[in-house]
GUZADREN-140416 format. One record per residue: x, y, z of N, C-alpha, C, O in turn. Coordinates in steps of 0.02 Angstrom, whole numbers, plus 50000, padded with zeros to 5 digits. Layout:
# residues N
XYZXYZXYZXYZ/...
END
This chain:
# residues 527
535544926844868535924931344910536644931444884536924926344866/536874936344884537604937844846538194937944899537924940644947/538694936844913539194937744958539404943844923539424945244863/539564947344977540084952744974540824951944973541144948245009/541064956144921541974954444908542244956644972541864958545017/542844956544977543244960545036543274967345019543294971345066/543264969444961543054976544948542534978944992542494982645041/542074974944950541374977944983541474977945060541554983045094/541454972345082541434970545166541744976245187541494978645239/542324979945157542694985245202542294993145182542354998445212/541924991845126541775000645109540884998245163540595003145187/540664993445172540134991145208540184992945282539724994945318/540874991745303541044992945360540974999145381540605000445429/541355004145347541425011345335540685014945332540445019245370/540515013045296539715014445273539475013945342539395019445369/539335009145378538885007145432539205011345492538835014045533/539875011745498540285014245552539845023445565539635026345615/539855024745512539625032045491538875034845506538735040645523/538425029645496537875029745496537535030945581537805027845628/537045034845592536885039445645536465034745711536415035445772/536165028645645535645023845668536265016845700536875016145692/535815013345733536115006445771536045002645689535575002645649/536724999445684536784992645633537004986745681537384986945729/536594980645648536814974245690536684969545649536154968945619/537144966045646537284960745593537464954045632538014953145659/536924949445630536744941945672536564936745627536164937445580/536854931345642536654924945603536114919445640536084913345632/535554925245697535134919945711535424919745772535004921445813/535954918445800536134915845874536664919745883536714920045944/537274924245848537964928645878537684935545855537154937445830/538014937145866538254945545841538744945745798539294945145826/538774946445745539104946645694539534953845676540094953645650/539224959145691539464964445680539024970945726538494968745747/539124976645741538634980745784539384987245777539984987045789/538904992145752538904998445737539175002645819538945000445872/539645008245818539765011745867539035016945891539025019445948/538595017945853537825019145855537415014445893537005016445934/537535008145879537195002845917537405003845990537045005346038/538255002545987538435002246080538225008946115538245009146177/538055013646086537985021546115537315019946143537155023546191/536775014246120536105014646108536095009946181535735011746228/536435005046184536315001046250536935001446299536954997446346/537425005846291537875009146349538515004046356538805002846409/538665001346294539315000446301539795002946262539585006246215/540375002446266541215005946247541085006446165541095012146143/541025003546141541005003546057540824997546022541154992546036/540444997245986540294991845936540424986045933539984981945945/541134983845917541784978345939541634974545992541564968445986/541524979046070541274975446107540624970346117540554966546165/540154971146061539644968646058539654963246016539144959846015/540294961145967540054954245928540364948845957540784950246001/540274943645946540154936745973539744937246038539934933446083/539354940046046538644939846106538254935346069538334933446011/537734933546116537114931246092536794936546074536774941546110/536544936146027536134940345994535264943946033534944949146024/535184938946067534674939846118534614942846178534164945946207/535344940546193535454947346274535394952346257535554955946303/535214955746207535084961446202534404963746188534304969846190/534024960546176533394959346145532724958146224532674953046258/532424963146230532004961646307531574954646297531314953446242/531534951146339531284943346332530574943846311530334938246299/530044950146300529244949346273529624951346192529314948446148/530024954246174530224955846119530764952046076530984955546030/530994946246080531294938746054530954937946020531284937245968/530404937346006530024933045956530184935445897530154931345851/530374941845881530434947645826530884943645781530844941745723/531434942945841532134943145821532154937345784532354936945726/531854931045832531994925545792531414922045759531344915945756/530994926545734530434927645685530614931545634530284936745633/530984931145594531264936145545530674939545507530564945545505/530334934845478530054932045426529424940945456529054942445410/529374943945499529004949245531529554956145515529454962245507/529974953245515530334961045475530604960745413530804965745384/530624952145378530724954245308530294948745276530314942645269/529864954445256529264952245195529544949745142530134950145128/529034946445103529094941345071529174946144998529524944644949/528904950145005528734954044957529244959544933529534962544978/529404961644860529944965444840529804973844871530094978544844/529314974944930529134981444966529544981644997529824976545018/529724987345009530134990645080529794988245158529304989845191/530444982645167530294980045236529844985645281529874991545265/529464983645331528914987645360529224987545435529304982245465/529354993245458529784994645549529294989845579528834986545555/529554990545647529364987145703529654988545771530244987445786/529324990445801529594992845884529554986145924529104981945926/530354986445965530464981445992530904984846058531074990746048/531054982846103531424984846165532244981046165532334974946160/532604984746169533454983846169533474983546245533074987046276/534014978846284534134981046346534984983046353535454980246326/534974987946394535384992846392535974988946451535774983946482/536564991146463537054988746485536744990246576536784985946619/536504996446587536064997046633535674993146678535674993646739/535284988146634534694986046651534034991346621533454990746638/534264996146578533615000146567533354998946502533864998546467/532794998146464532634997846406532715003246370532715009146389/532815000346294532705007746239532265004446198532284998546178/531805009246185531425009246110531715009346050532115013846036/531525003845998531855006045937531485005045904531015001645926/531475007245833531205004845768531494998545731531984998345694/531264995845741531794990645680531514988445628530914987345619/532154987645576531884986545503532474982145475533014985045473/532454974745451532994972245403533074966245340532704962545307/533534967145345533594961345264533894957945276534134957945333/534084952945227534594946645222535064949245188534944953745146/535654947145198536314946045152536954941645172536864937545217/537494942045149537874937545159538514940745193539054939145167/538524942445214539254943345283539704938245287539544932345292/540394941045283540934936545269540804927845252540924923145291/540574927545195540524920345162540004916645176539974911045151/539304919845234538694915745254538304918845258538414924945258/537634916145263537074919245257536944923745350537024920945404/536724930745339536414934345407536164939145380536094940845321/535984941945446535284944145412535584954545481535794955845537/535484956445451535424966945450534934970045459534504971745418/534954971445545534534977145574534704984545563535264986645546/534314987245571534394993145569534224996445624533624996245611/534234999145668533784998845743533815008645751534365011345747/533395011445758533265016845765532985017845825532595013545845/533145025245877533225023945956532495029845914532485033545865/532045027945962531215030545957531195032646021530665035746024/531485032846081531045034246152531015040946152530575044046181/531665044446105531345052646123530575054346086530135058146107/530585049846023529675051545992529225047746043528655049746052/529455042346076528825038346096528735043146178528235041646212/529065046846197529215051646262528725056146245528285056346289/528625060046196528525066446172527555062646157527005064346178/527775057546118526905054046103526715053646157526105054646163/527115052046224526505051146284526545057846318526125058846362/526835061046309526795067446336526115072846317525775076446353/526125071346242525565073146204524945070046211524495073346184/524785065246235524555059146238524245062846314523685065446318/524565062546350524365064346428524135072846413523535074446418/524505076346400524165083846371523705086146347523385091346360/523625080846296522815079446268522245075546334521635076146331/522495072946372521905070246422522095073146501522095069746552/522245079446497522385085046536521935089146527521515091046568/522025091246454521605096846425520885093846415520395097446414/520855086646407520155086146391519815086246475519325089746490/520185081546528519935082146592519795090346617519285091746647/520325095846600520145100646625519375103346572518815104446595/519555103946505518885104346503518225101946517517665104146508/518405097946537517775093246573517575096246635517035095646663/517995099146651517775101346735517735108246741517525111346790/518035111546670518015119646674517265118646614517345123246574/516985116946605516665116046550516115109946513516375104646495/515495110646505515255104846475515215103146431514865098046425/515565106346361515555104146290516095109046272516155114846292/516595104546219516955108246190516755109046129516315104846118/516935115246044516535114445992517185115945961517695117345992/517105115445892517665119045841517135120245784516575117545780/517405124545744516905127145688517625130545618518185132745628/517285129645564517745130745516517705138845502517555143645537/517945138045422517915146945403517375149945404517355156045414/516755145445391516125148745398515765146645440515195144445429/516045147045493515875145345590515075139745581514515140145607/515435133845522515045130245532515315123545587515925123145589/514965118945625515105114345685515515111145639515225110545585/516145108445640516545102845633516605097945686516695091945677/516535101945760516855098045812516245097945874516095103845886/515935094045908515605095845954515555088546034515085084846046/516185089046070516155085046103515825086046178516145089946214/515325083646202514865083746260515285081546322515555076146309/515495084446404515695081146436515075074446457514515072746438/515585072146509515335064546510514565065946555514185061246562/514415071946580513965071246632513435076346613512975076846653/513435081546542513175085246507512705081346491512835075446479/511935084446486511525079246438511245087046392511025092246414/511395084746319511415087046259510445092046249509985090146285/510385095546220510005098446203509515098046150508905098646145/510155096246100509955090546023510385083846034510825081546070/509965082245983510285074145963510995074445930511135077245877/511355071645965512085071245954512325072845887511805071645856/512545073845864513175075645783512545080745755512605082145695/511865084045793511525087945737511785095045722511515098645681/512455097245766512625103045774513075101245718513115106745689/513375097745689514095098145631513675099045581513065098045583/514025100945532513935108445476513295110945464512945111145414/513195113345538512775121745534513135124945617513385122645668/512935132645580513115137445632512825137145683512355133145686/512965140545732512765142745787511865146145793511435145645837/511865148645746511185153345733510905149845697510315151545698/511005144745655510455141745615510225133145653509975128345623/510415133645720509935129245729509255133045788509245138945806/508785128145804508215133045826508435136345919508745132245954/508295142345948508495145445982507725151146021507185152745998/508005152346075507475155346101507615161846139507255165846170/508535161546123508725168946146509625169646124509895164146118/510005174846113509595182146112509115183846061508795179046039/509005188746040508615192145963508955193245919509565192845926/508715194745873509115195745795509535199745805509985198745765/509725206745862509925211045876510685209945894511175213245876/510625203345945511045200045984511595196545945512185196645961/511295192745880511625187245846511815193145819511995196145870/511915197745763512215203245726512755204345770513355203245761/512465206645821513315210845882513725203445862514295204345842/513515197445865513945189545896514255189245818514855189045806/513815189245777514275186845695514735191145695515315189145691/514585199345701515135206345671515785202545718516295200545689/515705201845793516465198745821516725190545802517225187945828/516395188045766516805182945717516875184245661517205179745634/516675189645615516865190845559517655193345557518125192045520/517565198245628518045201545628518625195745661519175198145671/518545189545676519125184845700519355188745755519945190745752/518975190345811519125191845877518855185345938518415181045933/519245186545987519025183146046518435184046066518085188446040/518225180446110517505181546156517275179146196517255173446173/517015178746249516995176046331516295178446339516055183946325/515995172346368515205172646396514755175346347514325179246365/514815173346278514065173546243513585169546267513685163546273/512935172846286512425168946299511925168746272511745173846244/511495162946270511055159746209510685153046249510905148646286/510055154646226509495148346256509375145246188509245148146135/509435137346202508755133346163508345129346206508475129946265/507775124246185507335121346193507635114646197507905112746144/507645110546246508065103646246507245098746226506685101246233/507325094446211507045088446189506345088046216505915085446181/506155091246298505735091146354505215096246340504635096346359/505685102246287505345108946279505605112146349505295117346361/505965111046385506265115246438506855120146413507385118346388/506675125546423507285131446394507685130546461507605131046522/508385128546396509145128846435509555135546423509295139946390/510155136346447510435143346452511175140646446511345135146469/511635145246411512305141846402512575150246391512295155446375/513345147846410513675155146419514335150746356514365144546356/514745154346316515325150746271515815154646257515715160746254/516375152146248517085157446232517435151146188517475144946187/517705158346145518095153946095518545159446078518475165546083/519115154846054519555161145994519645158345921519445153745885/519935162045919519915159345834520705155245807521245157645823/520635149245767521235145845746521435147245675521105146945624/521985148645684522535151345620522905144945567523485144845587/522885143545552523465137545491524075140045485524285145545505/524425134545450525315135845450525645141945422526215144045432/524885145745365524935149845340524905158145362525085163545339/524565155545417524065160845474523475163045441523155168245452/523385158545399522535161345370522125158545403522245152545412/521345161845445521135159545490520545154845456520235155145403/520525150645508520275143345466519775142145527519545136545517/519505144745585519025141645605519105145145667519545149545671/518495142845749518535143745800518405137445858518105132245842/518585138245903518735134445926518705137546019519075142046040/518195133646060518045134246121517465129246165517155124146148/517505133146228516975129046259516165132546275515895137846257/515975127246314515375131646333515015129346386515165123346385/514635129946432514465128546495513635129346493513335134046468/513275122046537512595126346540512415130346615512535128346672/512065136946595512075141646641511215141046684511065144946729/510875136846664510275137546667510185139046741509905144346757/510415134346792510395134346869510575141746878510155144446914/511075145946858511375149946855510815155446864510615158846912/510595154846784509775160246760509285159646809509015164746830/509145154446829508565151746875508545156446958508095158846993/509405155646963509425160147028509485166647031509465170547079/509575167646954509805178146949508885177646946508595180846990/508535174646907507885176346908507395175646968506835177946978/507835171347007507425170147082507435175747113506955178347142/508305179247106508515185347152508105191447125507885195647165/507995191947067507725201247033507085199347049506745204147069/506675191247048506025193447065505845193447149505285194947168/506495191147203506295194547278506695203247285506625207247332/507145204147213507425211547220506555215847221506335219747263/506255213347161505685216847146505265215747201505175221247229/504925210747233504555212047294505075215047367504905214747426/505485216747350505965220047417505675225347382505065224647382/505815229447358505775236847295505245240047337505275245347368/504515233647330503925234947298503535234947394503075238147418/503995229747423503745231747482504265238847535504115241147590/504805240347497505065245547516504655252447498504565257147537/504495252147451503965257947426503345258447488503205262447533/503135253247469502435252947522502395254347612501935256747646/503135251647635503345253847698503835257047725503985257347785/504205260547661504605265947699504645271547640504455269547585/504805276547643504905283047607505695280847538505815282247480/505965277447582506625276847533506985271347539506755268347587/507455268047515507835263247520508715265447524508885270447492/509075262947550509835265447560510275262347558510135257047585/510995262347532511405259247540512075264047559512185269647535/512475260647605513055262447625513785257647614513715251547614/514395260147607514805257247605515165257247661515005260947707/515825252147667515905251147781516335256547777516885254147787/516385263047768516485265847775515885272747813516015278147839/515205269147801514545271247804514475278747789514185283047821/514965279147705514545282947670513905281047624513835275247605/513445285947607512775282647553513155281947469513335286747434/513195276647455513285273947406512635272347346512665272447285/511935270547403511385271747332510545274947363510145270347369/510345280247376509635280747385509035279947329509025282647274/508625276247353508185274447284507545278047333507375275547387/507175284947299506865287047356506145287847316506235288647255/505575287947332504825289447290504855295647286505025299747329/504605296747212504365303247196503985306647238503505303747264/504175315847257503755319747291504185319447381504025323147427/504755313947384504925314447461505215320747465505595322847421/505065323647509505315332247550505985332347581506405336847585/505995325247606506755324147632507435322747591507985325547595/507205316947545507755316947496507395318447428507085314947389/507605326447430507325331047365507755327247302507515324447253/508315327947317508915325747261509375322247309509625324547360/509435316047282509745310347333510475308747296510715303347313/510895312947244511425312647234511785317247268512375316247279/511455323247291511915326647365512175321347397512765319747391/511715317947437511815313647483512335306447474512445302147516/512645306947391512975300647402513535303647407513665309347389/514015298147443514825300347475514915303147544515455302047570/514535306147575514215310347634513865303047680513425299147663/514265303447741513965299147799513265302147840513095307947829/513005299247872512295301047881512365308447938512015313447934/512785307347978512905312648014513115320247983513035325648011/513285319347942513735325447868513175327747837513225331847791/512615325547857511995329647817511725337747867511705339147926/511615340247824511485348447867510705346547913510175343647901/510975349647963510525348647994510815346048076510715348148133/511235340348047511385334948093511965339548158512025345648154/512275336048205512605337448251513265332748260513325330448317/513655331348225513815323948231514115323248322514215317848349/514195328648352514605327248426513995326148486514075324748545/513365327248449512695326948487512925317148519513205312948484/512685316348591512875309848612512425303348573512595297548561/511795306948559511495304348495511645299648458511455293848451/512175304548423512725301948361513085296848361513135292548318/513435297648434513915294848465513695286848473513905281848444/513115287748528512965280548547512695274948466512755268848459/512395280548414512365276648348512925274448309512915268748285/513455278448299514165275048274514425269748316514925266748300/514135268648363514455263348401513995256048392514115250148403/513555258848375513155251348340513315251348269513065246548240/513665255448233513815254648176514595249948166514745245648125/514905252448215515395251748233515575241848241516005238048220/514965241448283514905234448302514845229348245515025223448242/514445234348193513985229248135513455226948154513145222248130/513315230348199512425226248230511965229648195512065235548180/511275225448173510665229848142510365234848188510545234448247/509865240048170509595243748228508905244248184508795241748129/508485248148223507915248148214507705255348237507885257748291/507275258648189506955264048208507375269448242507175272448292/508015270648211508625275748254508415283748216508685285948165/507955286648247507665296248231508165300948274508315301548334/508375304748199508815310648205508405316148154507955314248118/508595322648156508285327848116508905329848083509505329448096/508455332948022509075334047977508465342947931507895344747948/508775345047895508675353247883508575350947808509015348447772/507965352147791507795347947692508105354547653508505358947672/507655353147576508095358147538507805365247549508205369847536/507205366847569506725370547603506995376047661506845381947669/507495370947703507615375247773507215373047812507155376547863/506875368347809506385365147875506625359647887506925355847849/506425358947963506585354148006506205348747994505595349347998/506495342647977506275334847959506445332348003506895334748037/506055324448027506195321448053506105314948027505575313748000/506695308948032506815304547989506995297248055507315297048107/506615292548018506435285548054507025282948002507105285547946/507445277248027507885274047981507985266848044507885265948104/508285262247975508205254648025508785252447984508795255047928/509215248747995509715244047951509925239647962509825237548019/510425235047909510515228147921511335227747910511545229447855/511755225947955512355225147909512525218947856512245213647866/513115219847784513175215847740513665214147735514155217847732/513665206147730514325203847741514385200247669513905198447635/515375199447647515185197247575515145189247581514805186447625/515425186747547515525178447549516045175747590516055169647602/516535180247614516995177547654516765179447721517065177147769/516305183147729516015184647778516505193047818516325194847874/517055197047781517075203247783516415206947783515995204747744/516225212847824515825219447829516025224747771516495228647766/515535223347734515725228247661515005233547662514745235747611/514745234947736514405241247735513495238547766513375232947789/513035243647760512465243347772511865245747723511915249547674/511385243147743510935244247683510265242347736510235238147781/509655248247708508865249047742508495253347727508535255347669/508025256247769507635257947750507535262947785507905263447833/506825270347770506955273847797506395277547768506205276847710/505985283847837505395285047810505275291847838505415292547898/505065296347810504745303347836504315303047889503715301647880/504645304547965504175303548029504145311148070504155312148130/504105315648019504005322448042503435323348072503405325748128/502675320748025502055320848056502125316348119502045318048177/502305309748093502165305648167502555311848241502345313048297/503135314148205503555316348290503025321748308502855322848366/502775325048253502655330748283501855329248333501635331848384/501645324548291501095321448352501165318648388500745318348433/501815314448389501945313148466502215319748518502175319948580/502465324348474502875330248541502195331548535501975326648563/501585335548514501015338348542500795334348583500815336248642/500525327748570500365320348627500595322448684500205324548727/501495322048698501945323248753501695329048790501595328048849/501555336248763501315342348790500555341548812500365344148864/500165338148775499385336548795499315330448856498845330248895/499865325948857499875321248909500215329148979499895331949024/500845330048959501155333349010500675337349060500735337249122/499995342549009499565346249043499005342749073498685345149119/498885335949041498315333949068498615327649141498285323449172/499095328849142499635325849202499605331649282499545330549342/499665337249245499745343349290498905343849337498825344549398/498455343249288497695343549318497665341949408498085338749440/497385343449420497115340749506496505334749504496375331149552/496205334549446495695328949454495935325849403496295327949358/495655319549413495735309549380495515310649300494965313249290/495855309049252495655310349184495745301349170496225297749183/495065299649136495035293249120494865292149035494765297048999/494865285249008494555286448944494425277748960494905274548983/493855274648948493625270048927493435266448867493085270548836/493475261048831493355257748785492625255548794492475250248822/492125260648764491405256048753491025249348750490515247048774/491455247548714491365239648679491685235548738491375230548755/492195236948766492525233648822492385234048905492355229948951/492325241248898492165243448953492815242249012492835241749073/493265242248964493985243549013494355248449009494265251248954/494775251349044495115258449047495695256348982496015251148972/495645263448941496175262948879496775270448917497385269648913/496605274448938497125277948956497005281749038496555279249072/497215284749051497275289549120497795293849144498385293749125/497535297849189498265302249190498575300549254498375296249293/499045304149261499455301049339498895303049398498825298649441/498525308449404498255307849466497735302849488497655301149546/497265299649415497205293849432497585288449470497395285149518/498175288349437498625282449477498835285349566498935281849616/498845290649561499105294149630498405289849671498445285049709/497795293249648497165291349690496915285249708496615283549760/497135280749639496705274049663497185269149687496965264249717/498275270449672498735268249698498805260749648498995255149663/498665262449614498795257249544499645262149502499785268149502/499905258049481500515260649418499965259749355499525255449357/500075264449300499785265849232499605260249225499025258249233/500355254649199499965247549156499655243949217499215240049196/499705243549293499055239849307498295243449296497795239849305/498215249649279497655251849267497195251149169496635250349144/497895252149149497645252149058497375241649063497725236749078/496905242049049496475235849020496085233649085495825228149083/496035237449145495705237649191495005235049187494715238149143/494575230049221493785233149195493535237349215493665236449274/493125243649214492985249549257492705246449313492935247549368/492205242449304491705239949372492155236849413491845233649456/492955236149420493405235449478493425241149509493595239949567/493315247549502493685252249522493045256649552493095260749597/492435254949517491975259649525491655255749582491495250649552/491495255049635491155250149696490605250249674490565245249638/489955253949673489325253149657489045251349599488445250149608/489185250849555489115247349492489315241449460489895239249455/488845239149442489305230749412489345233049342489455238549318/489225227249316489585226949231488865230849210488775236949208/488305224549191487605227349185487335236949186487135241049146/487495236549259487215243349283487715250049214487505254749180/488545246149224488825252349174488665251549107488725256849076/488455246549070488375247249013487775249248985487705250448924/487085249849049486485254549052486835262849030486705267648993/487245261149071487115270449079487535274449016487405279948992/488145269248994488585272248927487895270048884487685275148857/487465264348868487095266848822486565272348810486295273848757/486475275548879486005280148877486465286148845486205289248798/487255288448870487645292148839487535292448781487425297548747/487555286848764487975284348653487005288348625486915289748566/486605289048660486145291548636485945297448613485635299248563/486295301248677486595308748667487025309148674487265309948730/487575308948587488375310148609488655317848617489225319548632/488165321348604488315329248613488115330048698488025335948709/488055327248739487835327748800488275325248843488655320848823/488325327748917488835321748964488025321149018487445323149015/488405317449058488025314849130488605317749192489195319249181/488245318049255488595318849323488365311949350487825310149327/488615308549386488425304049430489165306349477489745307749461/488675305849559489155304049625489245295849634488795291849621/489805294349656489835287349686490205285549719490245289849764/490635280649732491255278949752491815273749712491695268949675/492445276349733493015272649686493345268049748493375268749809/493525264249711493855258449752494495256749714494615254049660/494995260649786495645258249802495895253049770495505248949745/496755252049764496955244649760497105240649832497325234849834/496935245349903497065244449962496145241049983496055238050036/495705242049944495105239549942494945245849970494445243449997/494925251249985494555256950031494175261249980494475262349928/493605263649986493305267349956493505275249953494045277149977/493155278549930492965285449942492465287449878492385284049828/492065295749900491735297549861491995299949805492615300349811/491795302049750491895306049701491155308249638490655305349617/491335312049631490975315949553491195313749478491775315349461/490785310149429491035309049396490625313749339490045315549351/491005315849268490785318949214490915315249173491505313649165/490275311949122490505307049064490195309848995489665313148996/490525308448936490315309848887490535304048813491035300548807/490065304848775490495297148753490795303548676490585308648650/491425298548668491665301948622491855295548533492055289748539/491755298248479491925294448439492495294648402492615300048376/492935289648389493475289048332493445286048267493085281248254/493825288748228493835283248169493735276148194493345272648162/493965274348233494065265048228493695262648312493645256748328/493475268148353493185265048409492685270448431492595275648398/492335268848494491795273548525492315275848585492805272248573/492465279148632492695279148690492465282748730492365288248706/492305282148792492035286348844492515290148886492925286948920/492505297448889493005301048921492865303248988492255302348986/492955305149034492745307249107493065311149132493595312449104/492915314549190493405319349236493275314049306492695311949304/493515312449343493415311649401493775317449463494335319949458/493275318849523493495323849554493195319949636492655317849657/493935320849666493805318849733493365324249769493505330249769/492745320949804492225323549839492205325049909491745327949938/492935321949944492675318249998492755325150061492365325350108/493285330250052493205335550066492585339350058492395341950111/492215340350009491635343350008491125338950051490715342350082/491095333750057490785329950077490755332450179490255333050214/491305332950194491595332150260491345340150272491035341650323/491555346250211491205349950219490145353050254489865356450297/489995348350186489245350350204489105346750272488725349950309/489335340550296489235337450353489225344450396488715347250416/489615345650403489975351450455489495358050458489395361350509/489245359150402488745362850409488225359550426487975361650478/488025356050408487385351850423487225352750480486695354850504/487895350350514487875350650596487885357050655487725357850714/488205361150597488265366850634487485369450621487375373450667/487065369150590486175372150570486145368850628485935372050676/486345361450636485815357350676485835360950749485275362350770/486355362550792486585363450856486265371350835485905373250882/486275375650788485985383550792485275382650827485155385150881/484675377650778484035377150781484015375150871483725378550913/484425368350884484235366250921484395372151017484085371351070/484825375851007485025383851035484425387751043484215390551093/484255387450999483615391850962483025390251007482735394251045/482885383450997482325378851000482345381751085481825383951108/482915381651124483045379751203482975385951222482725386251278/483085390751200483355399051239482675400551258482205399251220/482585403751325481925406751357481645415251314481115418251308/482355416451294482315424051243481755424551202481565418951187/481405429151177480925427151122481305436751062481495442551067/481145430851016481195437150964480905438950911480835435250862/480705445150914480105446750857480705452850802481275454850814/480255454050747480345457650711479855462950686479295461550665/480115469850689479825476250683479745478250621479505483750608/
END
């Protein structure tokens, strides 16, 4: 070790005074010398103030060993001493990071030994900053995402990290250097991968490519991926770089939904004429109607147009009214018939039922149902209504019986007037309640003698019985009649009991003539 002249010591001084880094010059136990860099570094006045200290008060007590371990910052060896991070304590009480690096030499006439101390906390700040950024970005991808990938210039795998709760498809590292398309796959088609290469050739972005393989089980998985592309210092593009998610649960439920869309479709076809959608505004937004319907000829008239806005309609009819008000509510309805004017100029009549739809927050974003051509049905019910109305008007009892049952299936009101029953206590009636002289036995003699000749009726007189229990006579006319799906026996019944009271009356009046006759002393001949 060489001593320095007083020359030197003073251009040494100068030298160190200048220098940007902490200098500290210690013989093991003082402070020998310390740089205006040094005092800036632990917060005191200037340099000066720091020699004759212990050399250690400055030094954090896990980080001493350094100091008075030399032999760890100066190698044995003619190499450039090797740094070392150690903690300074600051006039504060606060620590600083430094680098330190030093040698031996001789300071005014003895041996000490020259730090060099370099303040690191703004790099070691920035390393944990980066440090935490990097396990930010990896946590968020973990939770936005189950695998991150990177791929080079020829979008082969460089990078393929699995989150922690992902289970892999292949065997780990088999994705690094090959593409995307050259390992085995079960979707899209050749068609698909062309569209996917042309937008990485071209070094564009891309969001939700999707692609199936075969995991280990032979169970096809489903994955959706986005990546962009990474540039170099040069901006020549050098690779891509993204995540990717598995979608399979995803697929499983779009395929659950199109195959109950398809049996909704398929039982909409089968039980109603058309299908509908409205927006809460309850205009038609979509009719999906079967070929050949009369009502919705062309069902793009009808979109934008509320159901009342169709020709035909009335919208101030009270009709209308009392239906916007269940629309109004959001309540479903069922079977709500209005007429509307087709492309023809004829009068339709239309059955419709709906449901209201709410989205995920549970807002009313409109209605959607079903809906069916009930022109034939109305118009057989208004003839029904006119054939009931006239056979209501009659003066005698109109009945219809069930063969097989032998209970009343319909009647008209003067039945109910006569026997003092309301309709539904009479519909499922057994007849042999009503008829007094006949039991069950006796009536199902005589409808089978009918069913023998169904082109024929019968008369029978008898009596009907009241719901007051009282009899009376009547005339009955039966004939059996057949339907598609049953036998039924039809009748007239006609109250007798007047005619009855009638012939008495004559009866009696012959009787009292003869017996006049019989008595008179007169005699009378004829000439």
């Amino acid at each position: 070790m060489k001593a320095m002249t007083p020359r030197g010591e003073a251009n040494y001084r100068t030298l160190v005074e200048c220098c940007p880094e902490g200098v500290l010059v210690h013989d093991g136990q003082t402070i020998l010398f310390a740089n205006d860099a040094l005092a800036r570094l632990v917060g005191t006045r200037h340099g000066g103030a720091l020699i004759g200290q212990a050399v250690l008060t400055l030094v954090h007590g896990d980080d001493r060993n350094l100091i008075l371990a030399p032999a760890s910052l100066l190698p044995d060896t003619a190499a450039a001493p090797l740094p070392v991070e150690l903690r300074l304590l600051a006039a504060d009480g606060t620590t600083v990071q430094v680098e330190a690096s030093g040698q031996h030499l001789a300071y005014e006439g003895r041996p000490a030994t020259q730090l060099m101390l370099r303040d690191v906390s703004h790099r070691r700040a920035i390393e944990r900053e980066l440090r935490d950024s990097a396990e930010r970005f990896r946590n968020l991808t973990y939770l936005s995402s189950d695998f991150y990938w990177e791929t080079d210039r020829q979008h082969r795998f460089t990078r393929y990290i699995y989150a922690p709760n992902h289970t892999p498809t292949q065997p780990i590292g088999a994705h690094i250097g090959k593409a995307r398309w050259e390992l085995p796959y079960t979707q899209p088609d050749e068609a698909g991968w062309v569209q996917h290469k042309a937008t990485l050739e071209a070094h564009l972005p891309f969001r939700d490519f999707e692609f199936s393989r075969l995991n280990t089980s032979g169970e096809e998985r489903y994955f959706a991926i986005s990546g962009e592309p990474m540039y170099g210092p040069d901006d020549s593009f050098i690779g891509y770089r993204g995540v990717g998610r598995d979608i399979t649960a995803k697929k499983h439920v779009e395929q659950s939904l199109r195959e109950s869309e398809t049996r909704f479709r398929s039982l909409s076809e089968l039980s109603a004429d058309w299908y509908w959608g409205q927006d809460e505004q309850y205009r038609f937004t979509r009719i999906s109607t079967r070929v050949g319907n009369s009502v919705v000829a062309n069902p793009a008239h009808l979109l934008g147009k509320k159901r009342w806005e169709l020709p035909g309609c009335d919208p101030d009819d009270p009709l209308w009214n009392a239906h916007r008000a269940t629309l109004d509510a959001h309540r479903p309805f069922r079977d709500f018939e209005y007429s509307k004017i087709d492309s023809k100029g004829n009068k339709r009549w239309c059955g419709v039922s709906g449901y209201p739809l709410l989205d995920a927050a549970g807002r009313f974003t409109g209605y959607h149902g079903f809906a069916k051509d009930i022109t034939e049905r109305r118009q057989s019910r208004d003839d029904l209504e006119r054939f009931r109305a006239a056979v209501n008007a009659l003066p005698d009892t109109i009945f219809i019986v069930d063969l097989h049952t032998l209970r009343y299936v319909d009647v008209n009101d003067e039945a109910c007037r006569k026997l003092g029953y309301a309709r539904e206590e009479i519909i499922g009636m057994p007849v042999w309640m009503v008829l007094a002289e006949y039991s069950k036995d006796q009536l199902r003699e005589q409808y089978a003698r009918l069913l023998e000749h169904p082109d024929q009726s019968d008369l029978v007189i008898t009596r009907q019985r009241r719901k007051d229990g009282t009899t009376f006579p009547v005339e009955i006319r039966r004939r059996v009649v057949k339907t598609a799906s049953s036998l039924l026996v039809l009748g007239t019944v006609r109250d007798i009991t007047e005619r009855l009271k009638g012939l008495r009356a004559l009866e009696e009046s012959e009787q009292r003539f003869r017996q006049l006759a019989e008595n008179a002393p007169l005699v009378f001949w004829l000439e």
